[in-house]
Each structure stands twice: as structure tokens, then as C-alpha cells.
C-alpha positions, -999 to +999 in steps of 0.1 A: -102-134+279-152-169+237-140-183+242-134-185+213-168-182+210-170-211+186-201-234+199-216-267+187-233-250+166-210-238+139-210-280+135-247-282+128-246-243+103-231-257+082-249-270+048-246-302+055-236-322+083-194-326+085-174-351+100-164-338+137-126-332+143-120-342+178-092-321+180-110-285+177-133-303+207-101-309+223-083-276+217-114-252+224-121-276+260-086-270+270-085-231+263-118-233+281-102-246+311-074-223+307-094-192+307-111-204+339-077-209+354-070-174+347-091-156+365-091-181+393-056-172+400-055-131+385-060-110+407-067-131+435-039-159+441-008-143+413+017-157+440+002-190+448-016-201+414-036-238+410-016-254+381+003-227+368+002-185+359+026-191+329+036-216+312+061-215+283+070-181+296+033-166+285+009-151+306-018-180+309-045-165+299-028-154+269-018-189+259-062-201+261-071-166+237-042-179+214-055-213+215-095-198+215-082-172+184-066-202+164-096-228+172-121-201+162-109-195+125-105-234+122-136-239+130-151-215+107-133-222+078-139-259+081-179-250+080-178-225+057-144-227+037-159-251+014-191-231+002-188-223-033-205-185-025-206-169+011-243-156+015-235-131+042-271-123+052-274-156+061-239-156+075-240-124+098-277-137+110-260-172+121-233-154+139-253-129+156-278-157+166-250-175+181-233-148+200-262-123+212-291-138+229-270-155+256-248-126+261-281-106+268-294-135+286-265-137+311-258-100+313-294-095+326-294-122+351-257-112+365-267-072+367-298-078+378-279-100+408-254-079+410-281-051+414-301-067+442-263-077+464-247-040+462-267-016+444-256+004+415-220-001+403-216+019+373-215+052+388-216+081+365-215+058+334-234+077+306-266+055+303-263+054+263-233+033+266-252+004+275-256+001+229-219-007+239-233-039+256-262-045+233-237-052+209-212-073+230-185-050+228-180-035+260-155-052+273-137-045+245-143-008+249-136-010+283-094-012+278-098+020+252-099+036+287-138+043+283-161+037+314-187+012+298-214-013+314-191-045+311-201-072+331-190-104+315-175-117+280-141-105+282-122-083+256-120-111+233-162-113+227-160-076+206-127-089+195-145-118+180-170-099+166-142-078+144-130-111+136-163-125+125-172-092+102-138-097+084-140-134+081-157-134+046-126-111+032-104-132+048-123-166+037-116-149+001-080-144+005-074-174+020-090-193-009-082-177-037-049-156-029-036-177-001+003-169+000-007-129-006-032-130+021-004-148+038+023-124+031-002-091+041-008-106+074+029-111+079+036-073+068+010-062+091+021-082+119+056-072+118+052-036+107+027-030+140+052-052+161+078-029+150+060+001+153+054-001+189+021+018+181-016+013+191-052+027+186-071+037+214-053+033+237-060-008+234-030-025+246-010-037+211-021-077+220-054-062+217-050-053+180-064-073+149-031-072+133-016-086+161-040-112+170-045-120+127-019-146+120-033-169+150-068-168+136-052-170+100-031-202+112-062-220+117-075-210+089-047-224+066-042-247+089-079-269+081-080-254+046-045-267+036-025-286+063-051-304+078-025-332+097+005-322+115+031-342+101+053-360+127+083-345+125+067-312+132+044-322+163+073-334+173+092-301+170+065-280+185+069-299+215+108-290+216+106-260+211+076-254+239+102-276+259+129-251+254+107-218+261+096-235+293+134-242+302+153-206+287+120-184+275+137-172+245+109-157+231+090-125+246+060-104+244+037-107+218+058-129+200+062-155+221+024-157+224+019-160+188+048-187+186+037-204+217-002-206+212+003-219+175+032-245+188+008-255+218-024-260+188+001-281+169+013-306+196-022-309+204-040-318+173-005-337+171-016-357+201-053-365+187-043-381+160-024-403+177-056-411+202-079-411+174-115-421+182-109-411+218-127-435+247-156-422+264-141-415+292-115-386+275-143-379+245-176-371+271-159-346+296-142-328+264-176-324+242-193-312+274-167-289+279-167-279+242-203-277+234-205-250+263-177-234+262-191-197+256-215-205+282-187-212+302-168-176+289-201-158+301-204-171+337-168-181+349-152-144+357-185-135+373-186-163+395-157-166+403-149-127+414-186-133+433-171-164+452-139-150+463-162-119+474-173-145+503-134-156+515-122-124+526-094-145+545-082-172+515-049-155+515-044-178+550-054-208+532-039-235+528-033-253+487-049-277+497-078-255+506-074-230+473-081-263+449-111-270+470-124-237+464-111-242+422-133-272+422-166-255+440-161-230+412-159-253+384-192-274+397-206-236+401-196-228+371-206-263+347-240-257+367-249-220+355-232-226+324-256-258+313-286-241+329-276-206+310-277-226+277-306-244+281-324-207+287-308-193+258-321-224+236-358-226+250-360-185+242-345-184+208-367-211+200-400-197+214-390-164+199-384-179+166-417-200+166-434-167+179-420-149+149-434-173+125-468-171+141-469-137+133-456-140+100-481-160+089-512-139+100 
């Protein structure tokens, strides 16, 4: 699958408090939704999905990481982008703060589960691959081919994390060399494209240099572009139009093509709602402000769920959005409990540390 991993809190990091753009709300909501869509339907319903398995001729899920990969350098750039100096202590602290105690939190809790239902499932997994999952990347790991302890988070969490080690050399280039940054990404896109080639095994959609100029595009996109002009809005909607009607575009490119189109008709769209009503701006800052919550517990959930249907094959589809809806309810419920938990231990943990400090 973080999710983008972006949360609230890369709103509140930032030095000092920044207008919110409703449109990286509304595009991290809807690639949140996505991803759950995803693996409701993969493996389990691939010939019968809810709502769709591939729109615009992508995968699905691919379309939400795109969307996730573009929302997440947005949203960093547009807290960060305009510091005159990067501390990266502070920087890497913020990030790991952000990303590790509720992946430990919910990895516990679902092997622990997990434990208790079946037993152990890891087999002959050598036990000092779980540093793998101390440090979130093994899921990641896990498509090198490697038998690892992944239990939740995806691919795209270690993915993230790559992203998130790079982003102060990319910040830079973005800055300061923006169409040389710009053209290397390109050159590295293309020559890998071309190449056919890949390391470790990872399939090539799995590589940095693949994945880059999404996560560049938003990027540029708040540091420069800021507003999508009208006539292109409008021609990202064509052209997704046309890739739904002849799917022109293929593979990896069409992804990259696709997810950025899809970001542009959408922030496209919210400028033309503007201060959104309640009723559109509550559900998509709920969805949005726990959204990696969300990326923790959805696949576990709903794999666990399905695990109690053997027989939803003879469903009806009426039936199979039933069970979509008792696994988003599931699903919003262990997600808003999960970061509540994470919150009340970080703080007591942090106000714990500074006890001890001061003695």
C-alpha cells in the first residue's frame, strides 16, 4: 500500500502554524479510502470488486500510493519548504516520532491477537529479523523475497521512510536547483524505465527512481505551482476520461501519468468548492487526521474479517457492501482508538523522560 503516512501532525511541526489546504485533506482522505478498497477486493472479491479494481486502466491500489506518494512530498514541503535551514536532528526526531510508536503500538496488539487466535505464524523466520520491524521496514523487505515479521504497514511504510531520509537533499534541489533536480529525476526515471532492471528483487514500481517524480510533483507542485490553472484541471480530466475509455498508457507509466492527472483534477475540484460545508469538510479531516491509523489497521482487519465468511463467494452485492461497510465502522473504530493510545503513551513517555531529566 501511509498512507502516505502524512498525519495532522506535519500541520502542527511546522514553526509556526500555516494556513490548511483543504485539498491535501481531500487528496490524502480519498487515497485513504482507496487503499481500503484495495484490499477489500484483492485477494478476496478480484472478480466481483465494491466500486471498482481499476480505474483509468491502473491497478487501484496503485492509483491511492500515487495519490499517498504525491500528497506526502506536498505536504512536507509546504511545512518545511519554507525554512531558511533544515535542522535534521530535529527533523529525523519529528519523523520518527510520527511514524514509530504507533507502528509498534499496533504491531504489538495485532501479533499479540494474532498469537492468541492461531499460534505462531512466522515459522522458521530468523528471530533477528524482527530489527526489520523495529524499524518499519518489513514490509518493505518482505517483496526482496526475504521472510520477515510483517504484519501491517504495507510496502510503502519502509518506502516512506527512504523517502523521508532523502527529503532534505531533495528539499535542497528543489529550492535551489529546481529544473536540475527536475531534469535528474527525469533521467533516472526513464533510464530505470528503460532498463527493465531492478534491485533485490523489488518489483521496479517498488523502486525510488520510479516512484521519485510523483513525490517530486508535489513537491514542485506547493513550492511553485500552487493552483491548477483552468485549462489544465480541465485537461487532466480529459485525458483520465480517455485512459478510462482506450487505456493508452500502460505499466508504470500510466501510474505515474494517471496518479499525478487524478491529484490535479482534484485540487482542481477544491478550488472550485473552496471553504467546503461541514458536511464534505468533517468526514474528510476525520478521514485525514487518521489516515495512517487507518494504513495500520485496515489490511489486518479486513484479512481477519473475511477469515469468519468462509462462504462470501455465494454472496450476494448487495451482501459484499454490507460486509465493506462493517469493515469501515471496524476499521474508523480501531483506527481512532489506536491513535488515541499512541497519543496518551508518547505523551506519558515524554513527560516521564523529563522527570528523569531533571533529577
Amino acid at each position: 500500500m501511509s498512507e502516505s503516512v502524512q498525519t495532522h501532525s506535519e500541520y502542527r511541526s511546522a514553526p509556526e502554524r500555516r494556513e490548511r489546504l483543504f485539498y491535501l485533506d481531500a487528496v490524502r482522505a480519498f487515497a485513504a479510502v482507496l487503499i481500503v478498497i484495495t484490499h477489500f477486493n484483492n485477494p478476496f472479491l478480484v472478480d466481483r470488486p465494491v466500486f471498482a479494481n481499476s480505474p483509468f486502466g491502473i491497478y487501484i491500489g496503485s492509483l491511492g500510493v500515487s495519490l499517498f506518494l504525491i500528497i506526502s512530498g506536498a505536504a512536507l514541503m509546504y511545512t518545511q519548504g519554507d525554512r531558511e535551514k533544515l535542522n535534521l536532528v530535529s527533523f529525523y526526531r519529528k519523523r520518527a516520532k510520527t511514524i514509530y510508536p504507533m507502528f509498534w503500538i499496533a504491531f504489538v496488539v495485532a501479533n499479540l491477537f494474532h498469537f492468541w487466535r492461531s499460534g505462531w505464524l512466522f515459522g522458521d523466520t530468523p528471530k533477528w529479523r524482527i530489527l526489520l520491524s523495529l524499524f518499519a521496514v518489513d514490509g518493505y523487505v518482505a517483496n526482496m523475497h526475504v521472510a520477515t515479521f510483517y504484519t501491517l504497514g504495507e510496502w510503502f511504510l519502509g518506502f516512506i521512510l527512504i523517502f523521508y531520509a532523502l527529503f532534505p537533499l531533495l528539499r535542497k534541489g528543489v529550492k535551489e536547483y529546481p529544473v536540475l533536480t527536475a531534469g535528474i529525476i527525469a533521467i533516472l526515471y526513464v533510464g530505470t524505465m528503460l532498463s527493465g532492471r531492478t534491485l533485490f528483487q523489488l518489483p521496479q514500481d517498488l523502486l525510488f527512481t520510479v516512484r521519485l517524480p510523483e513525490i517530486a510533483f508535489g513537491m514542485y507542485f506547493v513550492r511553485y505551482i500552487k493552483k491548477v490553472p483552468n485549462v489544465v484541471g480541465a485537461g487532466a480530466v480529459v485525458l483520465l476520461a480517455l485512459q478510462q475509455w482506450k487505456e493508452f498508457l500502460t505499466g508504470n507509466l500510466a501510474v505515474t501519468i494517471v496518479g499525478i492527472a487524478f491529484f490535479l483534477a482534484m485540487v482542481w475540484v477544491c478550488q472550485y468548492i473552496g471553504t467546503p460545508h461541514a458536511v464534505l469538510r468533517m468526514p474528510t479531516n476525520w478521514l485525514s487526521k487518521y489516515s495512517y491509523a487507518i494504513f495500520l489497521t485496515h489490511h489486518v482487519i479486513i484479512v481477519d474479517i473475511f477469515s469468519y465468511f468462509a462462504r462470501y463467494h455465494e454472496w450476494s452485492q448487495l451482501q459484499i457492501y454490507g460486509l465493506f461497510l462493517v469493515d469501515c465502522i471496524l476499521i474508523g473504530i480501531a483506527s481512532w482508538v489506536l491513535f488515541y493510545v499512541e497519543r496518551y503513551t508518547v505523551r506519558t513517555f515524554s513527560a516521564l523522560g523529563k522527570k528523569i531529566r531533571r533529577r
